[in-house]
C-alpha positions, 0 to 999 in steps of 0.5 A, spaced: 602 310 402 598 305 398 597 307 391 589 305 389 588 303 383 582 307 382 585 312 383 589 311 378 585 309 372 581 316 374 588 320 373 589 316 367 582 318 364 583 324 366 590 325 362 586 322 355 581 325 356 585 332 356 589 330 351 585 328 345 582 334 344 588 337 343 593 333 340 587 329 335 586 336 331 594 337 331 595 331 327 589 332 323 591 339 321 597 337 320 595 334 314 590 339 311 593 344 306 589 350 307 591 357 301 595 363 302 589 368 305 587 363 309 594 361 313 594 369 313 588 370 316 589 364 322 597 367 324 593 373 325 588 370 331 593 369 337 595 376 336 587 378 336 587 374 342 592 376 347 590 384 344 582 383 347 585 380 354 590 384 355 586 391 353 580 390 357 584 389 363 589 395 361 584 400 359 578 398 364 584 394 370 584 403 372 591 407 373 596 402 374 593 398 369 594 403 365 602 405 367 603 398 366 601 397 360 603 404 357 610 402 359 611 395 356 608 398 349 614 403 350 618 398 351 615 394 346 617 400 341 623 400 343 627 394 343 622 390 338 621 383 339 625 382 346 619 380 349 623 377 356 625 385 357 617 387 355 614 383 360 620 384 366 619 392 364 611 392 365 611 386 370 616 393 374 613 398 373 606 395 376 610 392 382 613 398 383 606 402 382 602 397 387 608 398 392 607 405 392 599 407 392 597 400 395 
């Protein structure tokens, strides 16, 4: 197998490329202090966002969806801050369901 150097200097643009934009505002925020309610506010964000995914799919995904996630949110108030156990129960409770009626 030969190595082409074009090829190469593609995935080392393609590597830059992707990694600017994500490592650049890393480093400049680091330096940025921002006030209490506003570093409130933005720890606040991943949470919304993973809430806007996940329920749309749970509520509309149709029944097993729904199981599954119903599962997990028990789970979830059950063992509190496990999210390995919380994952594993909705992730069985799904699999076993779609096994089931599928």
């Amino acid at each position: 197998m030969t190595l082409r150097i074009d090829i190469l200097l593609l995935i080392i643009a393609c590597a830059a490329v992707t990694i600017v934009p994500r490592v650049l505002p890393l480093v400049l925020a680091n330096r940025l202090v921002l006030p209490p309610k506003v570093e409130l506010w933005l720890r606040q964000i991943p949470v919304a966002v993973i809430s806007a995914l996940f329920f749309r799919e749970i509520l509309f995904g149709g029944g097993i969806h729904l199981a599954a996630g119903i599962a997990a949110l028990l789970t979830a108030f059950v063992v509190r801050r496990n999210l390995v156990a919380i994952v594993i129960i909705g992730m069985a409770v799904y699999s076993l369901l779609s096994f089931i009626f599928q």
